[in-house]
C-alpha positions as CSV (number, residue, x, y, z in Angstrom):
1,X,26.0,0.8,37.1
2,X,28.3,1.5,39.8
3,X,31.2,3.6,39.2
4,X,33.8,1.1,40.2
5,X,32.4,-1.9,37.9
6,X,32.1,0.7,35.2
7,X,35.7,2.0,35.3
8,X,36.3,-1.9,35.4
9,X,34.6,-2.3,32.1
10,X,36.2,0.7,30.8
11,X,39.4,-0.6,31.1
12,X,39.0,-4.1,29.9
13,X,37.5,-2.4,26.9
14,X,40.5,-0.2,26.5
15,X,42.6,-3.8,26.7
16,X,40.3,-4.8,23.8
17,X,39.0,-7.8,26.0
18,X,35.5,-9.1,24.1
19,X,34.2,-10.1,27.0
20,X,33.5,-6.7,28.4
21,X,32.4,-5.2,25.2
22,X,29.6,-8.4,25.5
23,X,28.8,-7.0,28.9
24,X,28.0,-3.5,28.1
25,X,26.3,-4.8,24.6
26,X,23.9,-6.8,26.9
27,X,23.5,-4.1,29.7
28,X,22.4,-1.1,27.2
29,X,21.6,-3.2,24.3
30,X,18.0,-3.1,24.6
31,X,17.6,0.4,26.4
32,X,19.3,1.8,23.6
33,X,17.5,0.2,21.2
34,X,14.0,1.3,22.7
35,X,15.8,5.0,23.2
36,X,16.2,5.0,19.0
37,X,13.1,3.4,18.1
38,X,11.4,5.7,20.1
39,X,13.8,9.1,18.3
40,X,13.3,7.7,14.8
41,X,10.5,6.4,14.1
42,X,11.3,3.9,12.1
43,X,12.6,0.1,13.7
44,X,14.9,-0.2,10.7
45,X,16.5,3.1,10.9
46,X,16.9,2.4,15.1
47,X,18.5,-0.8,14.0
48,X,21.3,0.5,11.3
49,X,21.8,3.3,14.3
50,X,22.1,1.0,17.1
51,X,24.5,-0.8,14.9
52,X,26.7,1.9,14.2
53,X,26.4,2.9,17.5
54,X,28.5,-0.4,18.6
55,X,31.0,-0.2,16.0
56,X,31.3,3.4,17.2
57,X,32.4,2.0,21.0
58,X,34.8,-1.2,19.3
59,X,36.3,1.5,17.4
60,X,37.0,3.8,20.2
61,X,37.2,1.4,22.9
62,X,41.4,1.6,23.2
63,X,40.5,5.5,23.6
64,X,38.1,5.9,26.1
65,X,39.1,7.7,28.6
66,X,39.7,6.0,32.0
67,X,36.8,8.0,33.6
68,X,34.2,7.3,30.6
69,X,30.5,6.7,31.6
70,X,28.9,4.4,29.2
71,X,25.4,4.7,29.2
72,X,26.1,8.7,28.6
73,X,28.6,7.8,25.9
74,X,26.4,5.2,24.2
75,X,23.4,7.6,23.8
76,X,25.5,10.5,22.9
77,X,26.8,8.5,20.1
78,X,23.5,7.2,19.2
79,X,21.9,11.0,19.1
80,X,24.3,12.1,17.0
81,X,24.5,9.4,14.8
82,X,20.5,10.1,14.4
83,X,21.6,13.7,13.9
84,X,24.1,13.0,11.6
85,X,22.7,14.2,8.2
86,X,24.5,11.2,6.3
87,X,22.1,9.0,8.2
88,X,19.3,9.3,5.2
């Protein structure tokens, strides 16, 4: 993603505008997914983790800093929520 359509995204979803939180769920949804599926082990597990991982970003959206880089965010979040040991 180039840096200046990401800082774009970044701040629309630091406006709250839906329409960029659509774009990054369709630009890393299925990477993301694939990245958990492949850490767990388990397609049901990747899917409760991919969902918290976007409730993760709506909920931190306004608080993203200006210089965020998604895709790094997105699987740092998703790691750690696989980490977390409240996950079982």
């Amino acid at each position: 993603m180039a840096s200046e359509t990401e800082q774009t995204l970044v701040a629309e979803l630091r406006q709250g505008r839906a329409a960029a939180f659509d774009r990054v769920y369709e630009q890393f949804r299925a990477r993301l997914f694939s990245f958990l599926v492949r850490l767990t082990k388990q397609q049901e597990l990747a899917e409760d983790l991919l969902q918290e991982t976007w409730i993760r970003l709506a909920h931190s959206a306004p608080t993203l800093r200006e210089d965020t880089r998604l895709g790094p965010w997105l699987f740092t979040v998703a790691r750690n929520l696989f980490l977390s040991p409240s996950k079982n």
